[in-house]
PDB file with one MODEL, atoms N, CA, C and O in Angstrom:
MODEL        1
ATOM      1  N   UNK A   1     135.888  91.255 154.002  1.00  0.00           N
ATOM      2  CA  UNK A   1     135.137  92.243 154.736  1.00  0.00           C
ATOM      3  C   UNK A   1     136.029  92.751 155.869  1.00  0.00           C
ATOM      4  O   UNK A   1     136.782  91.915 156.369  1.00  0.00           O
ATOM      5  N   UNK A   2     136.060  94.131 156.399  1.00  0.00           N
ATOM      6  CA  UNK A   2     137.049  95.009 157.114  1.00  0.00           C
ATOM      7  C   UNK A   2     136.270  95.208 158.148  1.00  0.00           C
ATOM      8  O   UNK A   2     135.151  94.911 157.731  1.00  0.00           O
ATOM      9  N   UNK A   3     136.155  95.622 159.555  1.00  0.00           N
ATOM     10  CA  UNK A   3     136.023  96.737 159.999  1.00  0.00           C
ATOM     11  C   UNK A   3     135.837  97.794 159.463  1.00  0.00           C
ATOM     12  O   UNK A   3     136.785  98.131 158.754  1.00  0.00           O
ATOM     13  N   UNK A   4     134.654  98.778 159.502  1.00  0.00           N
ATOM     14  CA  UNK A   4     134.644 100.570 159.341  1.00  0.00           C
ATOM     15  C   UNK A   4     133.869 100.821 160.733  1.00  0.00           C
ATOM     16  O   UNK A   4     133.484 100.134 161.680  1.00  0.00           O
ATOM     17  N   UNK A   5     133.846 102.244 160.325  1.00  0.00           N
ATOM     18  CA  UNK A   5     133.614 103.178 161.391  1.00  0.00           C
ATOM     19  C   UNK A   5     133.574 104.152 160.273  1.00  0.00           C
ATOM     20  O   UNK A   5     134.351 104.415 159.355  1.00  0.00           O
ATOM     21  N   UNK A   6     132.131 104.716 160.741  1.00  0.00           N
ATOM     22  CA  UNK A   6     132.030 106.400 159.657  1.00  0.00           C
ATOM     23  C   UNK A   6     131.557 107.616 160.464  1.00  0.00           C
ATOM     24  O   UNK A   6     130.959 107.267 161.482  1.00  0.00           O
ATOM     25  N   UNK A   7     131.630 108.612 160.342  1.00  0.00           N
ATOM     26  CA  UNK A   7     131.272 109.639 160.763  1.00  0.00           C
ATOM     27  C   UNK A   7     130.568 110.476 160.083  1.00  0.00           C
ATOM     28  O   UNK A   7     131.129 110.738 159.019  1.00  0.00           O
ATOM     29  N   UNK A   8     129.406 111.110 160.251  1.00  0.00           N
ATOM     30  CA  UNK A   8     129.175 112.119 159.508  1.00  0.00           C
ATOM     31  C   UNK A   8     129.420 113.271 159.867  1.00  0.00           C
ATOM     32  O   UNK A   8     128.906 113.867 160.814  1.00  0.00           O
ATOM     33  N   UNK A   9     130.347 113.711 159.013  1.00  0.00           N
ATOM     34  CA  UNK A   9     130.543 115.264 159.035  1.00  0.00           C
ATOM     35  C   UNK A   9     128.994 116.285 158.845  1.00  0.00           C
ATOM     36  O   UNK A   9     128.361 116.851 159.736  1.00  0.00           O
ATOM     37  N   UNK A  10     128.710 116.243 157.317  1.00  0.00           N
ATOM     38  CA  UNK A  10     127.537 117.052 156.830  1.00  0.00           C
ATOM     39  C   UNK A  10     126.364 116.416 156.632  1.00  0.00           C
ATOM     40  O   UNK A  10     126.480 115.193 156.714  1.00  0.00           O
ATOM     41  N   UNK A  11     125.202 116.833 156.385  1.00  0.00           N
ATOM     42  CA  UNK A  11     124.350 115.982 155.981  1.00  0.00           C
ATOM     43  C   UNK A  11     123.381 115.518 156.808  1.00  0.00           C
ATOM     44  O   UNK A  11     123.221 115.834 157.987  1.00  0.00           O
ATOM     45  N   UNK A  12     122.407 114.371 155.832  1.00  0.00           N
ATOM     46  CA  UNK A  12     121.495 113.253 156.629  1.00  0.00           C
ATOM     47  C   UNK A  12     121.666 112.617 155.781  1.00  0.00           C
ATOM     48  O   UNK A  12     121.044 112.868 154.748  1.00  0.00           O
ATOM     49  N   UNK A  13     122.466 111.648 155.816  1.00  0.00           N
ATOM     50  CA  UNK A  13     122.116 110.180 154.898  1.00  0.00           C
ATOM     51  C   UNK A  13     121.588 109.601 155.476  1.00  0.00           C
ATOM     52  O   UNK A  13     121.684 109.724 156.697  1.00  0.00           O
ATOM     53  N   UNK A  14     120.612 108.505 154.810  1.00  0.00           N
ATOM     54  CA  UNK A  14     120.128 106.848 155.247  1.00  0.00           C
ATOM     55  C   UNK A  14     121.278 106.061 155.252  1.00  0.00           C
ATOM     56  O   UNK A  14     122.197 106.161 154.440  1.00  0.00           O
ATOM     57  N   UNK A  15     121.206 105.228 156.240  1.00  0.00           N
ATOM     58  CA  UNK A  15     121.960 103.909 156.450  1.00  0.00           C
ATOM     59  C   UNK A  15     121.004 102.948 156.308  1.00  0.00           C
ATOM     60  O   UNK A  15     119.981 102.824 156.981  1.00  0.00           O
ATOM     61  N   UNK A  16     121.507 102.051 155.102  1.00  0.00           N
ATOM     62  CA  UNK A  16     120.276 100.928 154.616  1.00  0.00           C
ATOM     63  C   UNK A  16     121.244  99.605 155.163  1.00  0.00           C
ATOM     64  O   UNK A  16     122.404  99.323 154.864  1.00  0.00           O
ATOM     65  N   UNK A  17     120.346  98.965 156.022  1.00  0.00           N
ATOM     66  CA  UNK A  17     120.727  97.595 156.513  1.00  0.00           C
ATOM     67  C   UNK A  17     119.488  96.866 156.097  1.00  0.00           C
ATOM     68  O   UNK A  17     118.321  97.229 155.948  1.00  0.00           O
ATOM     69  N   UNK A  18     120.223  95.514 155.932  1.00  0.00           N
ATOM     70  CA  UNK A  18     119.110  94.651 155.458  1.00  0.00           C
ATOM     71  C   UNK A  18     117.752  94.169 156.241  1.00  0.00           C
ATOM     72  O   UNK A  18     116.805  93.498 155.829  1.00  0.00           O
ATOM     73  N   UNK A  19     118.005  94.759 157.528  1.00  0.00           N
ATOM     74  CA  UNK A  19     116.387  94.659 158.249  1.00  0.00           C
ATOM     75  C   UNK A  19     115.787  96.442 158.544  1.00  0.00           C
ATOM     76  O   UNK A  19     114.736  96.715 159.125  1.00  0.00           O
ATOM     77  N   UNK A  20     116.765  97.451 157.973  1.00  0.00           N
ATOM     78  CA  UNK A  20     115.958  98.770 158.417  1.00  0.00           C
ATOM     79  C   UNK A  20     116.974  99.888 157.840  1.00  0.00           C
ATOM     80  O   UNK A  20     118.184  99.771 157.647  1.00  0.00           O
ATOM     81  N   UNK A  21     116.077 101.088 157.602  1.00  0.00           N
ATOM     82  CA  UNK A  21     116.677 102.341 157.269  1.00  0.00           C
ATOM     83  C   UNK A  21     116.395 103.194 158.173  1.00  0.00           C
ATOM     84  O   UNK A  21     115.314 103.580 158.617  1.00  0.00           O
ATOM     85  N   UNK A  22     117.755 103.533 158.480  1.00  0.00           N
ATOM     86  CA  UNK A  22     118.384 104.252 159.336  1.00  0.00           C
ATOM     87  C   UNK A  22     118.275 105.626 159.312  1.00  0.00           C
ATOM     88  O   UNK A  22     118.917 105.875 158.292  1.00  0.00           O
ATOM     89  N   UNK A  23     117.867 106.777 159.779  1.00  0.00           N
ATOM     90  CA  UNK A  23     118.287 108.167 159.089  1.00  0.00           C
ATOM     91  C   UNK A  23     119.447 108.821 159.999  1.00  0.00           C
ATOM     92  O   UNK A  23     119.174 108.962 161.191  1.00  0.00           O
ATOM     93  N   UNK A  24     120.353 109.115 159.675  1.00  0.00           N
ATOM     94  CA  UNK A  24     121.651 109.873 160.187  1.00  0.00           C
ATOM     95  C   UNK A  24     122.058 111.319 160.261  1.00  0.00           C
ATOM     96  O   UNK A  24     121.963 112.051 159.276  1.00  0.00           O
ATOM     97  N   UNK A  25     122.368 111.603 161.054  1.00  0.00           N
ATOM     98  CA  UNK A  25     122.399 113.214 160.903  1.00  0.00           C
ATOM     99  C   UNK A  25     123.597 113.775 161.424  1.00  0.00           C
ATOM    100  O   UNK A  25     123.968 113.059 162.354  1.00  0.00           O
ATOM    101  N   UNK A  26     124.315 114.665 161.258  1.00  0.00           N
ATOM    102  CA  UNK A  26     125.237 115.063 161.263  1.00  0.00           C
ATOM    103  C   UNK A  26     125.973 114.875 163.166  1.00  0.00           C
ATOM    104  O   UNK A  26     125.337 114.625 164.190  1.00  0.00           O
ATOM    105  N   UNK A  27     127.133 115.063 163.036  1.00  0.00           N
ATOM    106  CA  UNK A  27     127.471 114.175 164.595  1.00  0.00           C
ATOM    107  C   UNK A  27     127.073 112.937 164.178  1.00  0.00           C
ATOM    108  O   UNK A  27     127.761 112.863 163.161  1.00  0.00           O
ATOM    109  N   UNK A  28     126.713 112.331 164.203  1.00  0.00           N
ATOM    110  CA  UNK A  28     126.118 110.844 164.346  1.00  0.00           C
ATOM    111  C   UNK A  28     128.002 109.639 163.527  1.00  0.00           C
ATOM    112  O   UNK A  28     128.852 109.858 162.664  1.00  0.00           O
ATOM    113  N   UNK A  29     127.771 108.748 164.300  1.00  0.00           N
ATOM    114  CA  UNK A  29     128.666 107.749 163.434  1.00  0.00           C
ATOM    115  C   UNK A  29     128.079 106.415 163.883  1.00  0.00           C
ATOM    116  O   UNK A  29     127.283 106.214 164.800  1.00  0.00           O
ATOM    117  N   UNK A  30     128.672 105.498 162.997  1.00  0.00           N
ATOM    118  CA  UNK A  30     128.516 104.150 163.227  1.00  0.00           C
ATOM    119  C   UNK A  30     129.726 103.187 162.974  1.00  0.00           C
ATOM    120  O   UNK A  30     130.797 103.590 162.520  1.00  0.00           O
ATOM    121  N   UNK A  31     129.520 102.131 163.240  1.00  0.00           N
ATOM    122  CA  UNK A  31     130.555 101.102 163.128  1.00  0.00           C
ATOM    123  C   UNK A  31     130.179  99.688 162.742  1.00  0.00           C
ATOM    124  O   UNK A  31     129.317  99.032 163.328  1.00  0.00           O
ATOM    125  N   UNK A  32     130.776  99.338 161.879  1.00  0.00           N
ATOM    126  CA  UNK A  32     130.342  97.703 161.329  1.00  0.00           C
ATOM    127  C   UNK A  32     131.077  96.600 161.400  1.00  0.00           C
ATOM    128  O   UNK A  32     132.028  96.437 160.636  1.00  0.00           O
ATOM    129  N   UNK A  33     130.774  95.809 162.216  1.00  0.00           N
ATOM    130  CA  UNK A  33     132.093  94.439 161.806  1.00  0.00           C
ATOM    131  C   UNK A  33     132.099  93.677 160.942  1.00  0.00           C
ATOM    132  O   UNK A  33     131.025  93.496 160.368  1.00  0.00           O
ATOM    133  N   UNK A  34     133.140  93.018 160.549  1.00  0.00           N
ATOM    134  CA  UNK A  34     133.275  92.032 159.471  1.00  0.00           C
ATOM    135  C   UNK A  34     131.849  91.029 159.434  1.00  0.00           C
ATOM    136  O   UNK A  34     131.027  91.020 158.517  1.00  0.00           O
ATOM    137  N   UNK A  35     131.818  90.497 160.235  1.00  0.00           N
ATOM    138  CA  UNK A  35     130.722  89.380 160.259  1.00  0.00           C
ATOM    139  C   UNK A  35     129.257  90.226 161.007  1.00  0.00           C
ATOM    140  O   UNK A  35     128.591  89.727 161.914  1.00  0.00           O
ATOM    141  N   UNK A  36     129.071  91.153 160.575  1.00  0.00           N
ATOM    142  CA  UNK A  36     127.895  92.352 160.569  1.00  0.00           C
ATOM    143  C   UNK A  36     127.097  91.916 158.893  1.00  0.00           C
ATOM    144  O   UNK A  36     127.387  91.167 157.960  1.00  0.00           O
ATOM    145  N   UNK A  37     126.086  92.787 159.185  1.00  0.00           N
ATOM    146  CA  UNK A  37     125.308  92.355 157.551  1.00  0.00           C
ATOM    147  C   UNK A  37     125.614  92.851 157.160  1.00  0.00           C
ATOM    148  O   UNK A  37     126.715  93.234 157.555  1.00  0.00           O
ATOM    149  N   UNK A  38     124.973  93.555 155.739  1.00  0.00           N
ATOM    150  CA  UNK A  38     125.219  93.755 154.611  1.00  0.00           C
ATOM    151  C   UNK A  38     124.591  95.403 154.898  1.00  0.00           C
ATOM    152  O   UNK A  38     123.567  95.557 155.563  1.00  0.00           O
ATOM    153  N   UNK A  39     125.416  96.673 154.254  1.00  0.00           N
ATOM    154  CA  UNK A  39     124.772  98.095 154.634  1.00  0.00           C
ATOM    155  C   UNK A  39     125.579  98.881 153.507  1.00  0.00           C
ATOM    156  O   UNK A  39     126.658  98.629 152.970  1.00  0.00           O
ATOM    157  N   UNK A  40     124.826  99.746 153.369  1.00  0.00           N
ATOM    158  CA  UNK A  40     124.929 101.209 152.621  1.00  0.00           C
ATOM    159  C   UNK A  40     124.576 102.901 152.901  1.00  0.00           C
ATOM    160  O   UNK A  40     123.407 103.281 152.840  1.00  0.00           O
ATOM    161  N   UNK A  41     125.331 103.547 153.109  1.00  0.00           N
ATOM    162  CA  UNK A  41     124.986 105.086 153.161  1.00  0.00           C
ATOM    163  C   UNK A  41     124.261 106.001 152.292  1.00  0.00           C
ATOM    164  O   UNK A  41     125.026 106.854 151.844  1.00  0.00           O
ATOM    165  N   UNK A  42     123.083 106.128 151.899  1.00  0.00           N
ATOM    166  CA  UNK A  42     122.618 106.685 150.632  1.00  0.00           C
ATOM    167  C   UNK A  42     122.247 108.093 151.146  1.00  0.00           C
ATOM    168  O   UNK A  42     121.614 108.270 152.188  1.00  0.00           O
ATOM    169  N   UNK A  43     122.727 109.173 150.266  1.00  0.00           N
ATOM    170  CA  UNK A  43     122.084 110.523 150.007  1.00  0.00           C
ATOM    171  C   UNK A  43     120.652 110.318 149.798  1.00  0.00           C
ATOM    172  O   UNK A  43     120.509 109.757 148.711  1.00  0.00           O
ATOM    173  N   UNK A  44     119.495 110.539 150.390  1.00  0.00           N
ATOM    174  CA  UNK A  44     117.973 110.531 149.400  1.00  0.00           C
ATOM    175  C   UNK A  44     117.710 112.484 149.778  1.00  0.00           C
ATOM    176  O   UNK A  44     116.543 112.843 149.933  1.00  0.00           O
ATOM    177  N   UNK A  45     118.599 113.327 149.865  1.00  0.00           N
ATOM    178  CA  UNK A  45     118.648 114.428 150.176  1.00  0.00           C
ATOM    179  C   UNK A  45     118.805 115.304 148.853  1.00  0.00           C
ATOM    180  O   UNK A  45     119.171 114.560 147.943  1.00  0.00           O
ATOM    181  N   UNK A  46     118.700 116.240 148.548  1.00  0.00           N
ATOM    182  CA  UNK A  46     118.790 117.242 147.826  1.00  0.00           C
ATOM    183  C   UNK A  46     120.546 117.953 148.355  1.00  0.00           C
ATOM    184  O   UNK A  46     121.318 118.390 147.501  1.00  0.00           O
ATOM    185  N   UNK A  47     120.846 117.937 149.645  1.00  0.00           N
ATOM    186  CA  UNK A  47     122.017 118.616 150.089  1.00  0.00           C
ATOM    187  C   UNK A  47     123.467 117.633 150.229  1.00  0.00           C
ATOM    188  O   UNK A  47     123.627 116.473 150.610  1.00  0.00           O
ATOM    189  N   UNK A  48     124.250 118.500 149.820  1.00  0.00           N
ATOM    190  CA  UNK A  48     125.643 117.362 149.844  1.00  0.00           C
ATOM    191  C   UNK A  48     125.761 116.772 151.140  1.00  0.00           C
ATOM    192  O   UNK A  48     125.183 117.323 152.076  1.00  0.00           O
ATOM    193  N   UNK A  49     126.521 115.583 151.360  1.00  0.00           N
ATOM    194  CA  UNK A  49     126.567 114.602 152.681  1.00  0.00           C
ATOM    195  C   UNK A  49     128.109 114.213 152.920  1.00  0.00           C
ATOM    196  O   UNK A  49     128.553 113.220 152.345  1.00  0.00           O
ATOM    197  N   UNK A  50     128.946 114.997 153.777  1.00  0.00           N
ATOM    198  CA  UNK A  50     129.852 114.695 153.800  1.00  0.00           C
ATOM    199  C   UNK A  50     130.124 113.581 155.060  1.00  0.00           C
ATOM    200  O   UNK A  50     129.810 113.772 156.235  1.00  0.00           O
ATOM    201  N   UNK A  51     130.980 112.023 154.353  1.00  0.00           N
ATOM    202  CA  UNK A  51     131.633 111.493 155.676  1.00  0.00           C
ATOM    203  C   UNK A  51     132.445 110.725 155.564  1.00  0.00           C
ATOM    204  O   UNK A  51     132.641 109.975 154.607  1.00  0.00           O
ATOM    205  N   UNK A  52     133.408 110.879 157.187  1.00  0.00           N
ATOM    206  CA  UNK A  52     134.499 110.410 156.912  1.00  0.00           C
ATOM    207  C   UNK A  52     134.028 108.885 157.641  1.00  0.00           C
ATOM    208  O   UNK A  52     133.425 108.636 158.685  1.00  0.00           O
ATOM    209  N   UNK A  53     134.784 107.752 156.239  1.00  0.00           N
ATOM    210  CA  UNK A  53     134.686 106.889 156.492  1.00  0.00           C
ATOM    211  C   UNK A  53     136.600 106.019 156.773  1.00  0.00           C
ATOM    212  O   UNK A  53     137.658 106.136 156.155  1.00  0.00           O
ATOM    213  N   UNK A  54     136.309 105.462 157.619  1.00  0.00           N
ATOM    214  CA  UNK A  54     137.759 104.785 158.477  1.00  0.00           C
ATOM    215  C   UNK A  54     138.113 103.574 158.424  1.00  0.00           C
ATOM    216  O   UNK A  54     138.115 103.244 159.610  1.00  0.00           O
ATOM    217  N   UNK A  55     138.552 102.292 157.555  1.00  0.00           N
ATOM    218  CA  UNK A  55     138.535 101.322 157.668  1.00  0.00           C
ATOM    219  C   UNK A  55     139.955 100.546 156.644  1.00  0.00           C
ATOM    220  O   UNK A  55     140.466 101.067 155.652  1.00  0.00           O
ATOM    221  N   UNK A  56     140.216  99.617 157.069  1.00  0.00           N
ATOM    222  CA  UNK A  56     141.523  99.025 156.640  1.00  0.00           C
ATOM    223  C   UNK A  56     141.226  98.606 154.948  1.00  0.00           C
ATOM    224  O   UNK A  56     140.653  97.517 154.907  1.00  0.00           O
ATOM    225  N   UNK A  57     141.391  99.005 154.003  1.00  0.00           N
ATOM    226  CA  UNK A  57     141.454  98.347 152.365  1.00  0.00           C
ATOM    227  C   UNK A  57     142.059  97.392 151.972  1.00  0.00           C
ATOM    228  O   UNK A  57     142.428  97.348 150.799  1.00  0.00           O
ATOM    229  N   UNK A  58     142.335  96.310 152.909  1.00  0.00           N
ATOM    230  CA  UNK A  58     143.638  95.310 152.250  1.00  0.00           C
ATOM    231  C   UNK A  58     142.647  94.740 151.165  1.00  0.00           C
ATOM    232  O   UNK A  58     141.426  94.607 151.081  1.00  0.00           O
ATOM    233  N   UNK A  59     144.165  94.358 150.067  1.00  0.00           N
ATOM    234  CA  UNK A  59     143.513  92.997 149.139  1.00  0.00           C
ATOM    235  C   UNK A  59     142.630  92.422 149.293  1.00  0.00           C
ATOM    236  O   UNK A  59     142.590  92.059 150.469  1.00  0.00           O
ATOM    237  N   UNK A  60     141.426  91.931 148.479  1.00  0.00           N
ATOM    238  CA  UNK A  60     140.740  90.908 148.857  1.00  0.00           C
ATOM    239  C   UNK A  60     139.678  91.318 149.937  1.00  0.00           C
ATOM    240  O   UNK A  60     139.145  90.405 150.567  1.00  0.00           O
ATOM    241  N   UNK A  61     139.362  92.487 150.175  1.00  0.00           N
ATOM    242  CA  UNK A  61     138.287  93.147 150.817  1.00  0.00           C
ATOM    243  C   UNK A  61     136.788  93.350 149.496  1.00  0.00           C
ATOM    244  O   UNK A  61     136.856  93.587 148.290  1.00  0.00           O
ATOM    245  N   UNK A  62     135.831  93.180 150.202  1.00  0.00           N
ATOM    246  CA  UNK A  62     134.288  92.911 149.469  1.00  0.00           C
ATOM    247  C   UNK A  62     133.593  93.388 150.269  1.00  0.00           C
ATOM    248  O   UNK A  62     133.607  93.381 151.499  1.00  0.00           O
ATOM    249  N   UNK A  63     132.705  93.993 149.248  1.00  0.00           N
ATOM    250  CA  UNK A  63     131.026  94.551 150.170  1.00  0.00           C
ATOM    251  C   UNK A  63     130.057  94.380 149.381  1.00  0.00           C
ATOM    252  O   UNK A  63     130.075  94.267 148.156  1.00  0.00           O
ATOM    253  N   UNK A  64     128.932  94.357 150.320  1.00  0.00           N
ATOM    254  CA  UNK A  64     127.992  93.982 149.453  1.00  0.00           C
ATOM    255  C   UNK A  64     126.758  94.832 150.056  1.00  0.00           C
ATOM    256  O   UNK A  64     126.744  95.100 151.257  1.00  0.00           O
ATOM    257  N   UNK A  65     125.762  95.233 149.225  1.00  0.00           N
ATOM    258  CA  UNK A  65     124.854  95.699 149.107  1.00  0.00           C
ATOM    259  C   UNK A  65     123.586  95.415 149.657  1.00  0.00           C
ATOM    260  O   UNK A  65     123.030  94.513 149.031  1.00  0.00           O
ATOM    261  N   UNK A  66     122.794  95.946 150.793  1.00  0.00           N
ATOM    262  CA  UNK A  66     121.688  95.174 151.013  1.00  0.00           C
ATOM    263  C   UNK A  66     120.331  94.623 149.888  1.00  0.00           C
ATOM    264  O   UNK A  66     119.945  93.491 149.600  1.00  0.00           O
ATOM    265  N   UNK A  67     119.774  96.259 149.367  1.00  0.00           N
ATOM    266  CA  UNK A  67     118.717  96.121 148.389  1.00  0.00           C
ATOM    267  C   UNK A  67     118.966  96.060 147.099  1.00  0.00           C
ATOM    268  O   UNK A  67     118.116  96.190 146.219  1.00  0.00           O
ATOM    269  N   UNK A  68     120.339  95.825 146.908  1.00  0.00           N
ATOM    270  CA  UNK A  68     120.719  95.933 145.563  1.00  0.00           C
ATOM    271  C   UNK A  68     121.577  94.753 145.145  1.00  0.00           C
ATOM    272  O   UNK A  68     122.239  94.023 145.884  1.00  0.00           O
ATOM    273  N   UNK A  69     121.420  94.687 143.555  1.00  0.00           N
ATOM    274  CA  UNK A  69     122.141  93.582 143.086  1.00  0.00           C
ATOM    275  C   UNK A  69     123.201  93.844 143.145  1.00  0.00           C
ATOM    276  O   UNK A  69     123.478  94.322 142.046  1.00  0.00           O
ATOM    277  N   UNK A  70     124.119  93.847 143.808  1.00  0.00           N
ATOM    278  CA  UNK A  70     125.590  94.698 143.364  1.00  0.00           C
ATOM    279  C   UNK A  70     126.602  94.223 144.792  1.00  0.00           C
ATOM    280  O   UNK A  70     126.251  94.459 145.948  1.00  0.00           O
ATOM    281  N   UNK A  71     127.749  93.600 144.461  1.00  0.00           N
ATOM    282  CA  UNK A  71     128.658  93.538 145.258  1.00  0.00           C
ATOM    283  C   UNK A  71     129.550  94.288 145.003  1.00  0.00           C
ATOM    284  O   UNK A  71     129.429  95.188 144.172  1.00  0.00           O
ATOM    285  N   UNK A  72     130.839  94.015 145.805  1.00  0.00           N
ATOM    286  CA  UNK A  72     132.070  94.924 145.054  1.00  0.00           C
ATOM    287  C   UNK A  72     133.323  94.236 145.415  1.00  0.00           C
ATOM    288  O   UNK A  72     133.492  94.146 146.631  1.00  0.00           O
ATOM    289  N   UNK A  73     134.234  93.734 144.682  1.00  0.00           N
ATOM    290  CA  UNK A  73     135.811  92.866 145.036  1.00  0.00           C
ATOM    291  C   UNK A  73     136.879  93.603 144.978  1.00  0.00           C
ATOM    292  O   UNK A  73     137.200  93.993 143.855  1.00  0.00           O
ATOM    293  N   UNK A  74     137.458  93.875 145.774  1.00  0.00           N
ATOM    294  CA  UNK A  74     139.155  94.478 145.657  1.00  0.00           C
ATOM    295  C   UNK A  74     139.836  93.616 145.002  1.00  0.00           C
ATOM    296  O   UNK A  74     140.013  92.665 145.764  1.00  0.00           O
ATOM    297  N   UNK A  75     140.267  93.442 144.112  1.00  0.00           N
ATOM    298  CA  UNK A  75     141.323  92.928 143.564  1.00  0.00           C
ATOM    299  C   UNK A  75     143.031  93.051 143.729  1.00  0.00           C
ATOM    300  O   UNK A  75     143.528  94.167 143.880  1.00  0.00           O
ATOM    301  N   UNK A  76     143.554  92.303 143.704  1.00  0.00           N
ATOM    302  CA  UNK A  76     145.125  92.313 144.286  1.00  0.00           C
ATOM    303  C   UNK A  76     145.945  93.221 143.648  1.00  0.00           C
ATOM    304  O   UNK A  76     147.164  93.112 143.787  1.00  0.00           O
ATOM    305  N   UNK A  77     145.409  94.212 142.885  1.00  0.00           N
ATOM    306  CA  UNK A  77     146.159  95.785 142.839  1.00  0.00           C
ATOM    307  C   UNK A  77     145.812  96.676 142.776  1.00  0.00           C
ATOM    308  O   UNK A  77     146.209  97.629 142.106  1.00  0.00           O
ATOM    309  N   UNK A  78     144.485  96.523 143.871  1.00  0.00           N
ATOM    310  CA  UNK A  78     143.893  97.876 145.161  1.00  0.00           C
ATOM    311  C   UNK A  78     142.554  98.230 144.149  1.00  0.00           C
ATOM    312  O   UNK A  78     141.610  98.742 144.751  1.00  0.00           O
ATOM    313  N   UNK A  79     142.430  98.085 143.161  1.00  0.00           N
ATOM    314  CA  UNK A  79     141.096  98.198 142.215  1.00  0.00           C
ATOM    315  C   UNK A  79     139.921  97.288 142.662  1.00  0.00           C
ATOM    316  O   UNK A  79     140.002  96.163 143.156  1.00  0.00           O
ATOM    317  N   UNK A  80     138.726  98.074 142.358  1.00  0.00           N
ATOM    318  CA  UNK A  80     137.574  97.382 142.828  1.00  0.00           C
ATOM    319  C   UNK A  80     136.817  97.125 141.603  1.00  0.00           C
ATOM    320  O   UNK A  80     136.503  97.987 140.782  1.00  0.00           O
ATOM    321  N   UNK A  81     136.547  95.878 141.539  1.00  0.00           N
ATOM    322  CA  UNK A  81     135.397  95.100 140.664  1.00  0.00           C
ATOM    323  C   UNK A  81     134.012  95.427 141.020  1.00  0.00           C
ATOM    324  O   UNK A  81     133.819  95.613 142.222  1.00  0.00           O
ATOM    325  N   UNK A  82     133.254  95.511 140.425  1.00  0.00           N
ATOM    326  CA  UNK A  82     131.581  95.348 140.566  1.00  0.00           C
ATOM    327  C   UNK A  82     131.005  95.111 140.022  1.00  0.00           C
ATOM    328  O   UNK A  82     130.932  95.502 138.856  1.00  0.00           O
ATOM    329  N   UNK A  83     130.003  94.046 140.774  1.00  0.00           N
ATOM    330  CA  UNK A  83     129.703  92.323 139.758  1.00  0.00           C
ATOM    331  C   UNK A  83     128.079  92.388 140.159  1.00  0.00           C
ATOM    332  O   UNK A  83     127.789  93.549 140.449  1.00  0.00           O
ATOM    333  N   UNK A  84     127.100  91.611 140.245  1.00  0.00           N
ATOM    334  CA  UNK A  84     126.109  91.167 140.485  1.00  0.00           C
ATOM    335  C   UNK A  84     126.494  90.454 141.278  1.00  0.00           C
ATOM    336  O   UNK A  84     127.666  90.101 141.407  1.00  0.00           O
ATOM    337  N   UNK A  85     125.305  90.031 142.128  1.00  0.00           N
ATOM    338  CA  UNK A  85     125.305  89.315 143.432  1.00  0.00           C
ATOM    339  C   UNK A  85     126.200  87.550 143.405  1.00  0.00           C
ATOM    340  O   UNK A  85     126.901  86.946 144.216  1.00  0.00           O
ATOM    341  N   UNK A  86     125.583  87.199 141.752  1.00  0.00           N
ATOM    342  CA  UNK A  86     125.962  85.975 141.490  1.00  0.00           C
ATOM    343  C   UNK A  86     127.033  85.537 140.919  1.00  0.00           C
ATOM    344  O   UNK A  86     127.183  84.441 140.378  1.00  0.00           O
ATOM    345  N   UNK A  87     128.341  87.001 141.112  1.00  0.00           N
ATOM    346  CA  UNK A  87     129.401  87.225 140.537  1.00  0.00           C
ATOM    347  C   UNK A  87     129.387  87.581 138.709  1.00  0.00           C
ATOM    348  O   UNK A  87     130.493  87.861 138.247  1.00  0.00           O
ATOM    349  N   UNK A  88     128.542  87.573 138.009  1.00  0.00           N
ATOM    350  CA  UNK A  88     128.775  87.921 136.953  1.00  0.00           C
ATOM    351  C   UNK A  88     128.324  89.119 136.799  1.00  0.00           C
ATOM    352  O   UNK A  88     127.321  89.720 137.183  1.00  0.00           O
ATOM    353  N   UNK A  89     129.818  89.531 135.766  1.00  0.00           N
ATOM    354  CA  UNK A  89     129.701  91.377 135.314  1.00  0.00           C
ATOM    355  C   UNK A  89     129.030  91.720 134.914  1.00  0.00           C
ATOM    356  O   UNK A  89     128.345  91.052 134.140  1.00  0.00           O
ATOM    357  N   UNK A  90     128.699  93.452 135.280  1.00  0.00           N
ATOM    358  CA  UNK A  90     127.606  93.969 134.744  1.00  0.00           C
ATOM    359  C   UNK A  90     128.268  94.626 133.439  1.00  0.00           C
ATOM    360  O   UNK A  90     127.567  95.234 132.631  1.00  0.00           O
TER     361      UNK A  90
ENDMDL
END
């Protein structure tokens, strides 16, 4: 898990954290630390959502999903896996 920081350029996305949804609107940014919970940016909009998101990709970087079964693993040549919560592939 990395550090980010996102910005929204366009848009209103939700920011889904595992205790609340967020609604975001353009200007708006946020920032997450490593040992922060578990979050996601979702479109529930009809209009495109542009944002810039800022954060280091090394090897061995993972995220995970609040309401959803779904993690995600970087693997050691920059490719991302996506598994179920309990590590097995979908």
């Amino acid at each position: 898990m990395q550090e980010e920081f996102v910005y929204i350029v366009e848009g209103a996305p939700t920011l889904v954290t595992e205790a609340e949804d967020i609604q975001l609107q353009s200007g708006m940014c946020a920032g997450f630390s490593p040992d922060g919970g578990a979050h996601q940016i979702v479109n529930r909009t009809r209009i495109d959502v542009f944002i810039l998101a800022i954060g280091d990709r090394a090897a061995g970087d993972e995220g995970s999903y609040p309401k959803d079964d779904l993690k995600a693993e970087m693997d050691s040549d920059g490719r991302w896996r996506f598994l179920h919560k309990d590590s097995s592939p979908y």
